[in-house]
VEXMIPA-435349 format. One record per residue: residue number from 1; x, y, z of N, C-alpha, C in turn; residue in one letter. Coordinates in nm, 3 decimals, always signed. Example, Ala and Ser with C-alpha at 12.3 -4.5 7.8 and 13.67 -1.06 7.14 Angstrom:
BEGIN
<i=1 | n_px=+1.319 | n_py=-0.569 | n_pz=+0.780 | ca_px=+1.230 | ca_py=-0.450 | ca_pz=+0.780 | c_px=+1.320 | c_py=-0.330 | c_pz=+0.780 | aa=A> $
<i=2 | n_px=+1.285 | n_py=-0.225 | n_pz=+0.708 | ca_px=+1.367 | ca_py=-0.106 | ca_pz=+0.714 | c_px=+1.290 | c_py=+0.003 | c_pz=+0.787 | aa=S> $
% end
This chain:
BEGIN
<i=1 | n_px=+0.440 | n_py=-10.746 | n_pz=+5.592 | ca_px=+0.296 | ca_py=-10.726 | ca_pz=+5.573 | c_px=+0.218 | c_py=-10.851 | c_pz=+5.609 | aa=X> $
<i=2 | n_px=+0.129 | n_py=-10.853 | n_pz=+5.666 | ca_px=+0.021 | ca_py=-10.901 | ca_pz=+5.725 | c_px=-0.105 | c_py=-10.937 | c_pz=+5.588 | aa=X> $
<i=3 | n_px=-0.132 | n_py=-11.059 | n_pz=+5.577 | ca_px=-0.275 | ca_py=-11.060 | ca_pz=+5.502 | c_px=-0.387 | c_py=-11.064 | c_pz=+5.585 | aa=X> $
<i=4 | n_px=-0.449 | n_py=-11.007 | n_pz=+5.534 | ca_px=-0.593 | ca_py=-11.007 | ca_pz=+5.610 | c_px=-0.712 | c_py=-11.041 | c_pz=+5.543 | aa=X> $
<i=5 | n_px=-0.741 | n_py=-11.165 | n_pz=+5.612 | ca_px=-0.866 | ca_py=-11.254 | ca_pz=+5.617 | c_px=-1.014 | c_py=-11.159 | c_pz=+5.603 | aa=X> $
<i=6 | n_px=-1.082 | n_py=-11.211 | n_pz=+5.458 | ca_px=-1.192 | ca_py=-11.131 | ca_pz=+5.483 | c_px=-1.332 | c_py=-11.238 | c_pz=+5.514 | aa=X> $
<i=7 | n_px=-1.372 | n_py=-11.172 | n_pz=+5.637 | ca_px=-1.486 | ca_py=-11.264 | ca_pz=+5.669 | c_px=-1.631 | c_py=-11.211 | c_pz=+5.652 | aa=X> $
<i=8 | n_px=-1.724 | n_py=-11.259 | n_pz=+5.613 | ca_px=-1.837 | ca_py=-11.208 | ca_pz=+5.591 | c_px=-1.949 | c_py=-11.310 | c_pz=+5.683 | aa=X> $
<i=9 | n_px=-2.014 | n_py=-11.243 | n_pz=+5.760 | ca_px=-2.135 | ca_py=-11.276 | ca_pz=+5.824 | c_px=-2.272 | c_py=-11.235 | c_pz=+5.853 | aa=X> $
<i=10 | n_px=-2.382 | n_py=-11.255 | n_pz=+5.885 | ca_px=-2.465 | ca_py=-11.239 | ca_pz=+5.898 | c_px=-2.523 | c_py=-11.161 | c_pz=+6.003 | aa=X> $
<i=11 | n_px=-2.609 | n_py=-11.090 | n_pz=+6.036 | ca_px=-2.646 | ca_py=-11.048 | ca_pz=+6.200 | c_px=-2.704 | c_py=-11.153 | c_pz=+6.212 | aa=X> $
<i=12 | n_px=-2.685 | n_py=-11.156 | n_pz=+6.357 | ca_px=-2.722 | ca_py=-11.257 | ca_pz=+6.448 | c_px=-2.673 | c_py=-11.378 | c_pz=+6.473 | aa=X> $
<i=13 | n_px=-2.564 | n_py=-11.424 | n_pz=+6.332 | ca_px=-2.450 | ca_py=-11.537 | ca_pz=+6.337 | c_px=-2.398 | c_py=-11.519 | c_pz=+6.504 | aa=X> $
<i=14 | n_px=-2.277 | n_py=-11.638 | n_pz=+6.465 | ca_px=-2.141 | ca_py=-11.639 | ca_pz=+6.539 | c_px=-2.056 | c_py=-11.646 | c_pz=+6.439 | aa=X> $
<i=15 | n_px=-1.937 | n_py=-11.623 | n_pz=+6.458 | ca_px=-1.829 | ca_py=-11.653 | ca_pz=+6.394 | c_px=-1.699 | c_py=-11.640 | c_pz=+6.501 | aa=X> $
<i=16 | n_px=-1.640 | n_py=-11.721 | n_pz=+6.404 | ca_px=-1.531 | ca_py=-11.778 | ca_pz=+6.485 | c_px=-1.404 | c_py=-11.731 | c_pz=+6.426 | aa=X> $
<i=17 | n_px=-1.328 | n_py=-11.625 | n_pz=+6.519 | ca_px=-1.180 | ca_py=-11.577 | ca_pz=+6.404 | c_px=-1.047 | c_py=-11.690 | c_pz=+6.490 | aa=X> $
<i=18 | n_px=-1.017 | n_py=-11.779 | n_pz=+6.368 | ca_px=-0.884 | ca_py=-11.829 | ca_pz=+6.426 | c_px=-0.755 | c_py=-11.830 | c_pz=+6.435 | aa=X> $
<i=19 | n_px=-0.729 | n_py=-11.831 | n_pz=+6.595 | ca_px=-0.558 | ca_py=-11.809 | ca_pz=+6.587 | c_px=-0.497 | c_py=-11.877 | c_pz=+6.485 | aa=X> $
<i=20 | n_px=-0.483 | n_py=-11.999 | n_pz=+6.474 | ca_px=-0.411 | ca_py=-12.043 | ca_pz=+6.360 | c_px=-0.335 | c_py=-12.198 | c_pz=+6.430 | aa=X> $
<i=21 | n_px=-0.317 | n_py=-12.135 | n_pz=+6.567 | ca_px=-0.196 | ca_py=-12.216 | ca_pz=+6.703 | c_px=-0.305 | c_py=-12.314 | c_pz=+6.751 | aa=X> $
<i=22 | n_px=-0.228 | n_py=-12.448 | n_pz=+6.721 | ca_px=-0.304 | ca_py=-12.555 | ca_pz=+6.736 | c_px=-0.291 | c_py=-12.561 | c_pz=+6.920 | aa=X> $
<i=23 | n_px=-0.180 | n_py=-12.521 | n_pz=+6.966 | ca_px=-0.216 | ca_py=-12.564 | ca_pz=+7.127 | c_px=-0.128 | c_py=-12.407 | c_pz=+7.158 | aa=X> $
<i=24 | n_px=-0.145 | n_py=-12.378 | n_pz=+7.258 | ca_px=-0.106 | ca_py=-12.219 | ca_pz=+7.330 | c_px=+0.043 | c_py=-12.301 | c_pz=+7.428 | aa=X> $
<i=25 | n_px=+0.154 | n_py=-12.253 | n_pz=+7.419 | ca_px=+0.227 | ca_py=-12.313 | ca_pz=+7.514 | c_px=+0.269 | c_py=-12.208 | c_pz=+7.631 | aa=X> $
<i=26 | n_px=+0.298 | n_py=-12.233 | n_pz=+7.740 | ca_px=+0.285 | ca_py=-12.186 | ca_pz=+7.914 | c_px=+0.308 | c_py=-12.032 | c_pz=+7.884 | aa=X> $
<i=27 | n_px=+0.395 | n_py=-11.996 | n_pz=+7.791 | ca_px=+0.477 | ca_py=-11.868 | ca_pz=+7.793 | c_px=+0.406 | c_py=-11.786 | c_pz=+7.647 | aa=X> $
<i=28 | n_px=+0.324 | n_py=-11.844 | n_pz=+7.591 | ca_px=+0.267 | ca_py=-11.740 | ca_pz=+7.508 | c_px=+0.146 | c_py=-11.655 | c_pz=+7.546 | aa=X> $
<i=29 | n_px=+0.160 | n_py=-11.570 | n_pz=+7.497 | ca_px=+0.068 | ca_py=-11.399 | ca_pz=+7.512 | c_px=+0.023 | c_py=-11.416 | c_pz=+7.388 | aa=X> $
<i=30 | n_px=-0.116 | n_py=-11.390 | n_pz=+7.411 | ca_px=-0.203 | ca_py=-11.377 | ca_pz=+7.349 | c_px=-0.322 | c_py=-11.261 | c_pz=+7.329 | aa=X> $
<i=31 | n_px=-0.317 | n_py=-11.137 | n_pz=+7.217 | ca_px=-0.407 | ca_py=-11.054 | ca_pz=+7.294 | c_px=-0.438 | c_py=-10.994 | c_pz=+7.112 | aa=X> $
<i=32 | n_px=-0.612 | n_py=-11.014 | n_pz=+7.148 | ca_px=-0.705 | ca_py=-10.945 | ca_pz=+7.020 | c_px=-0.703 | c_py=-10.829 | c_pz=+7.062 | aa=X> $
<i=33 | n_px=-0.745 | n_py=-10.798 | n_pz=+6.892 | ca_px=-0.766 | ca_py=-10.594 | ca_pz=+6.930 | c_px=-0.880 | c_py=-10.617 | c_pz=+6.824 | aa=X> $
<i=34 | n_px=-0.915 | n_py=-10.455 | n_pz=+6.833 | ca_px=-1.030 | ca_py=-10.451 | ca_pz=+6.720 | c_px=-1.053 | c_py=-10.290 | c_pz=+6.677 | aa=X> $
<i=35 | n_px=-0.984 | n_py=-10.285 | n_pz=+6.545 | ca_px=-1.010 | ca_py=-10.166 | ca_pz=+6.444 | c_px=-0.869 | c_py=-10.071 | c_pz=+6.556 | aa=X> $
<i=36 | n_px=-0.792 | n_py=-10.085 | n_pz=+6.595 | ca_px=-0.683 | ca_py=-10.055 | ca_pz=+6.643 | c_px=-0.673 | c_py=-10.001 | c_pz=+6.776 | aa=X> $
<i=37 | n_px=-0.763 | n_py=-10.023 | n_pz=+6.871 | ca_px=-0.782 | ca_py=-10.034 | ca_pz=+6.970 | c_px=-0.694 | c_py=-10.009 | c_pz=+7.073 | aa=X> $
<i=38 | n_px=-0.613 | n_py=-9.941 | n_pz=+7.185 | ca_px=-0.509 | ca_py=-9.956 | ca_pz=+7.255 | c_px=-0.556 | c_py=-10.081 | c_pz=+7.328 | aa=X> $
<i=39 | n_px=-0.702 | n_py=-10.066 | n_pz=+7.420 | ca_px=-0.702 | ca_py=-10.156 | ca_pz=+7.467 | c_px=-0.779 | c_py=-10.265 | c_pz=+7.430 | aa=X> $
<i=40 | n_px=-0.696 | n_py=-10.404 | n_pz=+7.440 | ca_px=-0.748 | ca_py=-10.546 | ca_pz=+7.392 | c_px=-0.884 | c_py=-10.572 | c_pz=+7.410 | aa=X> $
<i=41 | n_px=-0.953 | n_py=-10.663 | n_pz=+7.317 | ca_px=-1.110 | ca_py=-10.724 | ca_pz=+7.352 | c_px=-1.117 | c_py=-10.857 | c_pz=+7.452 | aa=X> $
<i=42 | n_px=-0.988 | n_py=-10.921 | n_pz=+7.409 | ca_px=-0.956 | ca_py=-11.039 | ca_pz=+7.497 | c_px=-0.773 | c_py=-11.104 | c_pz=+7.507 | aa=X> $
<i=43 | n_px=-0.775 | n_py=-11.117 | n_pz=+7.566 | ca_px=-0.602 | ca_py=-11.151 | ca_pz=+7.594 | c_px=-0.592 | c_py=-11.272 | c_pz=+7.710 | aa=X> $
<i=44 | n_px=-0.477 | n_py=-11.374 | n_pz=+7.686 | ca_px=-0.436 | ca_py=-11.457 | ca_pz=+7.677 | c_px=-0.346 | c_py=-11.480 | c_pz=+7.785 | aa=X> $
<i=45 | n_px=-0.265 | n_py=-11.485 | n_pz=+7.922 | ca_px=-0.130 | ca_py=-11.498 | ca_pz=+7.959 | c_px=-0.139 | c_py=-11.551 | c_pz=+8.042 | aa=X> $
<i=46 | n_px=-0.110 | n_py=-11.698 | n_pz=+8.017 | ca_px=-0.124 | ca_py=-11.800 | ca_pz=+8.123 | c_px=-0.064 | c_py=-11.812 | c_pz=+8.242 | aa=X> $
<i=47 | n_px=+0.102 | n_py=-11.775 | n_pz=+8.212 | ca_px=+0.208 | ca_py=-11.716 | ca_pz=+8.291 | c_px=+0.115 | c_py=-11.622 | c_pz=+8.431 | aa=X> $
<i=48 | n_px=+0.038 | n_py=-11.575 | n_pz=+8.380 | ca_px=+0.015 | ca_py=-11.470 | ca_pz=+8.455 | c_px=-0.101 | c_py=-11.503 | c_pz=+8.557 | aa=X> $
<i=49 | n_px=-0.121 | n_py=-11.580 | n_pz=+8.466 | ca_px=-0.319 | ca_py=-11.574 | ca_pz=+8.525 | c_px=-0.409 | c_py=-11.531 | c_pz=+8.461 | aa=X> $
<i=50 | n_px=-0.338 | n_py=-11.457 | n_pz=+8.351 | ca_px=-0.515 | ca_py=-11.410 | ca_pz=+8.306 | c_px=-0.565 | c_py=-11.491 | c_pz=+8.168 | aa=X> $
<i=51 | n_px=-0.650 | n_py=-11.448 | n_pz=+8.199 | ca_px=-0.782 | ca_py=-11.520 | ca_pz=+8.047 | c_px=-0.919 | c_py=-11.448 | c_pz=+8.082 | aa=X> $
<i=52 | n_px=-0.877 | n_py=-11.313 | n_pz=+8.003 | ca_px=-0.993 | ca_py=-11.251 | ca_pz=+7.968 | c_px=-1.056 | c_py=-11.191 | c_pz=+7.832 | aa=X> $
<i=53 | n_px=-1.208 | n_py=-11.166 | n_pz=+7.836 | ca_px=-1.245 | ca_py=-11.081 | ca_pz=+7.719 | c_px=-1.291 | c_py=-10.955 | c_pz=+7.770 | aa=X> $
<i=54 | n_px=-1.295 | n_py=-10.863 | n_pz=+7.723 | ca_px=-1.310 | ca_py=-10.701 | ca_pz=+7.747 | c_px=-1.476 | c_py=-10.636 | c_pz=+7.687 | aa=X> $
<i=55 | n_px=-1.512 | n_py=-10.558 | n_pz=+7.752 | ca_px=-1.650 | ca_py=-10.593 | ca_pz=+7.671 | c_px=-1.652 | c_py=-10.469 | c_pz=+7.579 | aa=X> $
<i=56 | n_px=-1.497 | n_py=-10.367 | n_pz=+7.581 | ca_px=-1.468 | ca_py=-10.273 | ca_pz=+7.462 | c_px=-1.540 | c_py=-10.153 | c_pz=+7.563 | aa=X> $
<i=57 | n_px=-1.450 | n_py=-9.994 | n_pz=+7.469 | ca_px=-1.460 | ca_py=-9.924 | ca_pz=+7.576 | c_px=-1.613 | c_py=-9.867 | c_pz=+7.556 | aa=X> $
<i=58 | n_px=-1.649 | n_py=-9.891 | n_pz=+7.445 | ca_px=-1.847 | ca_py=-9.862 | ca_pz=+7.430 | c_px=-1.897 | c_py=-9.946 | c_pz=+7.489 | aa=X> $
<i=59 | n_px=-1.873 | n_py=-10.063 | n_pz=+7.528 | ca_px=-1.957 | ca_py=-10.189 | ca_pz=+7.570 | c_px=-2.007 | c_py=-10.279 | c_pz=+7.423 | aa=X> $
<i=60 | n_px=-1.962 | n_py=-10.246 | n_pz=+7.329 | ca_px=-2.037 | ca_py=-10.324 | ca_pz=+7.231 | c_px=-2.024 | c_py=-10.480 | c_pz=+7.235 | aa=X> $
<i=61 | n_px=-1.913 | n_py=-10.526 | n_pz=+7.298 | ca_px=-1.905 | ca_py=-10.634 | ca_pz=+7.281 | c_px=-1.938 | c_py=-10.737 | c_pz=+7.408 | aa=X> $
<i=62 | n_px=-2.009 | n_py=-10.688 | n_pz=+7.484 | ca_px=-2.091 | ca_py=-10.732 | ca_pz=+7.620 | c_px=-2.156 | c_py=-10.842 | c_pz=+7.626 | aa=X> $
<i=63 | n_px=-2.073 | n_py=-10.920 | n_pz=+7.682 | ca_px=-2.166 | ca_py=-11.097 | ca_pz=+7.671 | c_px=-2.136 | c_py=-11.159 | c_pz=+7.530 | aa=X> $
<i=64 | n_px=-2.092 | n_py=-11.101 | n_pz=+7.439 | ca_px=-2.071 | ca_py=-11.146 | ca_pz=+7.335 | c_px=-1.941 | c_py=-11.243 | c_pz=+7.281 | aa=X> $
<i=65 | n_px=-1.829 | n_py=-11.213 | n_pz=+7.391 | ca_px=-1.691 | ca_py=-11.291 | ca_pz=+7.311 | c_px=-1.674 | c_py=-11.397 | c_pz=+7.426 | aa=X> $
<i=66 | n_px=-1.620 | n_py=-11.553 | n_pz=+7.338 | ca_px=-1.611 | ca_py=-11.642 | ca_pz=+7.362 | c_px=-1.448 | c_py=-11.659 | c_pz=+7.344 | aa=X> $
<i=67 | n_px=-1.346 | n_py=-11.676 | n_pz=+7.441 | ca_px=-1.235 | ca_py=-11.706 | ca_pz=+7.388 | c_px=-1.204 | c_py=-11.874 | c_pz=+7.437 | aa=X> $
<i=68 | n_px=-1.163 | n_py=-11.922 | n_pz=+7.352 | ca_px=-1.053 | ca_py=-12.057 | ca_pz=+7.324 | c_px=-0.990 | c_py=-12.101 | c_pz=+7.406 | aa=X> $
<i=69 | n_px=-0.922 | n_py=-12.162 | n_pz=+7.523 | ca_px=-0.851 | ca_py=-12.152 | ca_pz=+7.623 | c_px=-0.731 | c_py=-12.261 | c_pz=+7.548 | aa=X> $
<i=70 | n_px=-0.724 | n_py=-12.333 | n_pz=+7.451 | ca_px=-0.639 | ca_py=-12.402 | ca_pz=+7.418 | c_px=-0.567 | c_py=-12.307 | c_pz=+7.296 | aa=X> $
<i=71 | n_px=-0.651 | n_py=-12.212 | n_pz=+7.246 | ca_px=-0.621 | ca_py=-12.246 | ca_pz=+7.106 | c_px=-0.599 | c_py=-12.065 | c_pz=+7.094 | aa=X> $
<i=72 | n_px=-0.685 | n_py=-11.979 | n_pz=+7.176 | ca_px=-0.671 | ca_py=-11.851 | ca_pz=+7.181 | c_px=-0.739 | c_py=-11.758 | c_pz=+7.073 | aa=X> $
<i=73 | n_px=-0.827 | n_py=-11.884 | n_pz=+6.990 | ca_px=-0.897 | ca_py=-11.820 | ca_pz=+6.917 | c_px=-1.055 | c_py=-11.778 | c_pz=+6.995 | aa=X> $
<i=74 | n_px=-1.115 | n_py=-11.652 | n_pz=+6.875 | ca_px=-1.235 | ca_py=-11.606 | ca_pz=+6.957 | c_px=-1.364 | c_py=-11.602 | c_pz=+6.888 | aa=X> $
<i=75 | n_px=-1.502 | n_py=-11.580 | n_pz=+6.945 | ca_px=-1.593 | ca_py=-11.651 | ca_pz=+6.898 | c_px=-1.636 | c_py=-11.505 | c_pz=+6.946 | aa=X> $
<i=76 | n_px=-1.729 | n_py=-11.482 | n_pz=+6.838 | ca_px=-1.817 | ca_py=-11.336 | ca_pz=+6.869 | c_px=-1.982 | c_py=-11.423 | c_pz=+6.827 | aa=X> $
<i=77 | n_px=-2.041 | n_py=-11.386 | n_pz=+6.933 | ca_px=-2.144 | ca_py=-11.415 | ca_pz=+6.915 | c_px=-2.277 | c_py=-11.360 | c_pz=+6.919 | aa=X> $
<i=78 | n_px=-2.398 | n_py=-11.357 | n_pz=+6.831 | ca_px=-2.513 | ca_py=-11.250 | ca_pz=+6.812 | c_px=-2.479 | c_py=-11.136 | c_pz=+6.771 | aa=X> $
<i=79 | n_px=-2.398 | n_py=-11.152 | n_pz=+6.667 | ca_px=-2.344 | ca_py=-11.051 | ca_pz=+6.649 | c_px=-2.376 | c_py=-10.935 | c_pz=+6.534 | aa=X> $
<i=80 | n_px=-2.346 | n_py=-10.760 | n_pz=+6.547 | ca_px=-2.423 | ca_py=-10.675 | ca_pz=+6.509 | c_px=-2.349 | c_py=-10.637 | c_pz=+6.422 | aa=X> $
<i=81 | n_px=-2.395 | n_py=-10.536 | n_pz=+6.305 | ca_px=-2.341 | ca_py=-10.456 | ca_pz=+6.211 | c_px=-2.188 | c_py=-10.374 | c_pz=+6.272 | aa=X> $
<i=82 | n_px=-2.243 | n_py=-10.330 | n_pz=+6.386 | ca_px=-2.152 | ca_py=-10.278 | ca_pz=+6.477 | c_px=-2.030 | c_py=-10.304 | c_pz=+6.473 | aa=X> $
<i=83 | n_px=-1.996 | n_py=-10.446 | n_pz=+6.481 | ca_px=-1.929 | ca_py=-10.537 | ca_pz=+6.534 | c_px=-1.801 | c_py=-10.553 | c_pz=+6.388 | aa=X> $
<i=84 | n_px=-1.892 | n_py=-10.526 | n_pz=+6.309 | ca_px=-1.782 | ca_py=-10.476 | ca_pz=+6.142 | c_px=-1.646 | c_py=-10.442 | c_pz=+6.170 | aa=X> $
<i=85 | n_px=-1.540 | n_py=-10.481 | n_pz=+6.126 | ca_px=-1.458 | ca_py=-10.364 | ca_pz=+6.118 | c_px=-1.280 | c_py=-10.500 | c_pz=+6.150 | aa=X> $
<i=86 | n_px=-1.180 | n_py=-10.468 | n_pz=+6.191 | ca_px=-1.063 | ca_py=-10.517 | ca_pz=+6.188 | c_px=-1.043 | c_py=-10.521 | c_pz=+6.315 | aa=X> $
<i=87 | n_px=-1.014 | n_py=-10.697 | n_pz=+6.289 | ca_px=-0.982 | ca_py=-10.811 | ca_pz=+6.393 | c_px=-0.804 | c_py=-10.796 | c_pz=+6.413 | aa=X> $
<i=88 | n_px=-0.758 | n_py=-10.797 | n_pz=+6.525 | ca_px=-0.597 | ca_py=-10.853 | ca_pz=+6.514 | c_px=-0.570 | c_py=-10.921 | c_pz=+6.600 | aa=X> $
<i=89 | n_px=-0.492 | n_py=-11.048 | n_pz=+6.586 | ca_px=-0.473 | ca_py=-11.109 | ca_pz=+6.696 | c_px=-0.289 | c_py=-11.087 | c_pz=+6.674 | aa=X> $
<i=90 | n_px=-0.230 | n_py=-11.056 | n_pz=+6.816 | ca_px=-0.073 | ca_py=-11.080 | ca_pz=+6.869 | c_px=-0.063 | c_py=-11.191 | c_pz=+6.927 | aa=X> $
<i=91 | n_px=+0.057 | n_py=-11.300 | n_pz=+6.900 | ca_px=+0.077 | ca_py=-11.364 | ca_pz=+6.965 | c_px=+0.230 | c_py=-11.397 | c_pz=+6.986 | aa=X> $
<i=92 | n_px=+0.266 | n_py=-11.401 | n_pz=+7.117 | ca_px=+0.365 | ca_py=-11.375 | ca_pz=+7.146 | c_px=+0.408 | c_py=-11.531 | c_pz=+7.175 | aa=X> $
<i=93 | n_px=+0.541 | n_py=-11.528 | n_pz=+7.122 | ca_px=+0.599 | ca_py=-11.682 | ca_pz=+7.179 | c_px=+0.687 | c_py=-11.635 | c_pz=+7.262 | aa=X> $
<i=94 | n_px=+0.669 | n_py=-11.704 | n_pz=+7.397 | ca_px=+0.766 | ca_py=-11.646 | ca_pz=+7.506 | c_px=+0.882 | c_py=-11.734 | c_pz=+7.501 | aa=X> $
<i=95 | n_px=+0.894 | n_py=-11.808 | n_pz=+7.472 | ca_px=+1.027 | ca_py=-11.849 | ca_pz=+7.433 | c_px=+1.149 | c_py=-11.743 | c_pz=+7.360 | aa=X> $
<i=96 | n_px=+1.072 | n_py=-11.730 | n_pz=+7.233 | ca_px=+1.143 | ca_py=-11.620 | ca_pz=+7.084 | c_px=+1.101 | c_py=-11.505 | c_pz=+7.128 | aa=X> $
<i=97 | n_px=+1.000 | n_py=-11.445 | n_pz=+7.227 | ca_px=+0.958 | ca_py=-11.310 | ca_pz=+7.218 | c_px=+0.939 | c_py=-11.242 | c_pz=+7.073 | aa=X> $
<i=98 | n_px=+0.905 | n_py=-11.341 | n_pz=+6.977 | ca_px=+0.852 | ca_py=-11.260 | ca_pz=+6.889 | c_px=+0.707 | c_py=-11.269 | c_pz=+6.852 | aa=X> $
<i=99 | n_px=+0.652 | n_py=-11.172 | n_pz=+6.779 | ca_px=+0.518 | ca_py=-11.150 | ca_pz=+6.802 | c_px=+0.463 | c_py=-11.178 | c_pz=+6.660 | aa=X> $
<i=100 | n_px=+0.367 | n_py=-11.261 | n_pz=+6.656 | ca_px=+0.308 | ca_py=-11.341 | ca_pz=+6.459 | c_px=+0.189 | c_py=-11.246 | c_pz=+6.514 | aa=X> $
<i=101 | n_px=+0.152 | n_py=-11.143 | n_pz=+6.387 | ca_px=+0.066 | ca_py=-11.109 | ca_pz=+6.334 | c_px=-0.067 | c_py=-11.167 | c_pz=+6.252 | aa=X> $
<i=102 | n_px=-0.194 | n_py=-11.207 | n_pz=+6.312 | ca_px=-0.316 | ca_py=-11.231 | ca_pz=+6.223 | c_px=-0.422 | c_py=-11.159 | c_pz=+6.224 | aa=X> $
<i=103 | n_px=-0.499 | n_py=-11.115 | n_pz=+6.101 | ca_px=-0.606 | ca_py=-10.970 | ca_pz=+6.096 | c_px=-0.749 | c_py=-11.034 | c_pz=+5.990 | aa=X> $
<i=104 | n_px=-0.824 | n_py=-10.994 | n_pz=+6.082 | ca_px=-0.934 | ca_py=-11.035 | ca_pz=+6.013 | c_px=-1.025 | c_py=-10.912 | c_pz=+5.987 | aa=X> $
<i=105 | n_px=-1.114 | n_py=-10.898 | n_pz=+5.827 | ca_px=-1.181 | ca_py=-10.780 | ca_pz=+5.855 | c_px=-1.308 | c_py=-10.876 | c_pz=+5.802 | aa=X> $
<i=106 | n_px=-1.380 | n_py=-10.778 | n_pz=+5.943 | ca_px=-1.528 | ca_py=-10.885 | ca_pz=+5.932 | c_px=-1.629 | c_py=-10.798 | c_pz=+5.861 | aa=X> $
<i=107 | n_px=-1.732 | n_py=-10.847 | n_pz=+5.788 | ca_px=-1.807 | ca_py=-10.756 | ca_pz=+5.760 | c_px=-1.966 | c_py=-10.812 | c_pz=+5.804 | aa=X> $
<i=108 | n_px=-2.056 | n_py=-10.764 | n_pz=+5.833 | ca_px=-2.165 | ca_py=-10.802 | ca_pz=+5.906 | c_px=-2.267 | c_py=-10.734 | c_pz=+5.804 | aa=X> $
<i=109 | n_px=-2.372 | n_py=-10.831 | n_pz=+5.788 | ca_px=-2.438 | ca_py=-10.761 | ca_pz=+5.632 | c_px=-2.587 | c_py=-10.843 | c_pz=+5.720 | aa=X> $
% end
């Protein structure tokens, strides 16, 4: 089981949900979701090339996410009631291929 971080913010804040991983190393995967999402808001894989954020399949999150390039944590910013709901970040160590679980549930008041 997973604990999950409860965050409370404001409209129109930023907030910042953090990986936890002080530096990202060559072979880790990295990929947020939100409220269980198949597909990611932003993901991580250096290996690969990518470093992106997703702007979600409503668009809610459009111009809004800031990701970390060291650290893989993400920054939501101006952010709406909408925007409420459960954070997860996967992160994969490509070394171990195993995957650490972190969940944030934000609430926007």
């Amino acid at each position: 089981g997973t604990a999950v971080k409860s965050v409370s913010v404001l409209v129109g804040d930023s907030v910042t949900l953090h990986s936890g991983v002080s530096e990202l190393q060559r072979d880790d995967v990295i990929r947020w979701r939100f409220e269980h999402q198949n597909t990611p808001v932003a993901e991580i894989n250096r290996k690969a090339g990518i470093f992106n954020t997703f702007d979600g399949p409503d668009g809610r999150f459009r111009h809004r996410l800031q990701l970390e390039y060291w650290t893989g944590s993400l920054t939501i910013r101006n952010i709406l009631t909408k925007h409420s709901g459960l954070y997860e970040i996967g992160i994969r160590s490509g070394s171990s291929s195993y995957t650490t679980h972190k969940s944030f549930n934000v609430t926007v008041s």
